[in-house]
C-alpha positions as CSV (number, residue, x, y, z in Angstrom):
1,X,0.0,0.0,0.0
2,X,2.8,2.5,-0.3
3,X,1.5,3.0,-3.7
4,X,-1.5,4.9,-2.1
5,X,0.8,6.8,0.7
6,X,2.3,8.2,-2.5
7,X,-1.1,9.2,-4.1
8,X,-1.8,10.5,-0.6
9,X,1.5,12.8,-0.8
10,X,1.2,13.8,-4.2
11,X,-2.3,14.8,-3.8
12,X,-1.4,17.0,-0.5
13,X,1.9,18.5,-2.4
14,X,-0.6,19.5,-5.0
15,X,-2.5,21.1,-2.8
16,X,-0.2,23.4,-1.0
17,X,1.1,24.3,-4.2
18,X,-2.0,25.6,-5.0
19,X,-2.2,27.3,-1.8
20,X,0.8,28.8,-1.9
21,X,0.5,30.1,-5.5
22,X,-2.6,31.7,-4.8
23,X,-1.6,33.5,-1.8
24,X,1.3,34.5,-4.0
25,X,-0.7,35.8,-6.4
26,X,-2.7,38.0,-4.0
27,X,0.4,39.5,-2.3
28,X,1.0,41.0,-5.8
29,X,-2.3,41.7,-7.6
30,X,-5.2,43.0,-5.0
31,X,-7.6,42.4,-7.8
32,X,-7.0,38.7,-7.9
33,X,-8.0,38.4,-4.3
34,X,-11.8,36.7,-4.7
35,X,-10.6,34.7,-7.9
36,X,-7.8,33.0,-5.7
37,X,-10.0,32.6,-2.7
38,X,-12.5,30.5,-5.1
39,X,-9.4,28.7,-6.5
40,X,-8.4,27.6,-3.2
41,X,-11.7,26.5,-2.0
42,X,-12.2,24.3,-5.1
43,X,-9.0,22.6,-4.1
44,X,-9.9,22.1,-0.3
45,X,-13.1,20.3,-2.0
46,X,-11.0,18.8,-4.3
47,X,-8.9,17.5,-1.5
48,X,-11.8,16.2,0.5
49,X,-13.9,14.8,-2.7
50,X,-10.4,12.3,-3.5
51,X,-9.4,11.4,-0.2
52,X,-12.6,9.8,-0.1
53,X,-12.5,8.5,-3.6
54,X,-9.3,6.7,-2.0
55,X,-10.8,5.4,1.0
56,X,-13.2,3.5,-1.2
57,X,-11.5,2.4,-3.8
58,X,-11.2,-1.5,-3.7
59,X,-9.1,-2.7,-6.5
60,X,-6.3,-1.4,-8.8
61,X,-8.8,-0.6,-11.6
62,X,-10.5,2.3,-8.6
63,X,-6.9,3.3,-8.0
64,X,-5.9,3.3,-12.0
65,X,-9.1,6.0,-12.3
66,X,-8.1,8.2,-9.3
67,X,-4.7,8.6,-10.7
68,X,-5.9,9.6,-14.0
69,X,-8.2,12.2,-12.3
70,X,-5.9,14.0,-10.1
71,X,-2.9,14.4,-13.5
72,X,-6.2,15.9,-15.2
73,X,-7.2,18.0,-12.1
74,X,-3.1,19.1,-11.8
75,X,-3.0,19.7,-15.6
76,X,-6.1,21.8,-15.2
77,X,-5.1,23.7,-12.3
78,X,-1.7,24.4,-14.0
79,X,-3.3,26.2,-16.9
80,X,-6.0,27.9,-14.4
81,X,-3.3,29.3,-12.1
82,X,-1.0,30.3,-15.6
83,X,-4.1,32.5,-16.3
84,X,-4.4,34.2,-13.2
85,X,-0.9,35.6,-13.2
């Protein structure tokens, strides 16, 4: 199960990236304050919405679809965050 300690991890890192970008994003552009603020509430229900997904998830096939989800969620956030800048 270290495979899913490392989902756990990545998931987390992905996260506090997130956090921190947005906060850095704020401390330089007032105006991007509420945008941000949304941005890092979808990830905090992001965060919540797979953790679950991963405590239910029964076989590698579950594990296989929550992997794919979060390298579409990181590839989306990527180009969301490279827009608010």
């Amino acid at each position: 199960m270290a495979n899913v300690r490392n989902l756990k991890k990545n998931i987390n890192g992905m996260i506090y990236d997130v956090v921190d970008e947005c906060y850095s994003v704020q401390l330089f552009n007032d105006a991007k304050t509420a945008e941000s603020d949304s941005f890092i509430d979808d990830a905090a229900d992001f965060q919540e919405e797979i953790m679950g997904e991963i405590k239910r998830a029964e076989s590698k096939k579950d594990f296989k679809a929550i992997e794919a989800k979060v390298e579409q969620t990181r590839i989306d956030w990527t180009n969301r965050l490279n827009k608010m800048q």
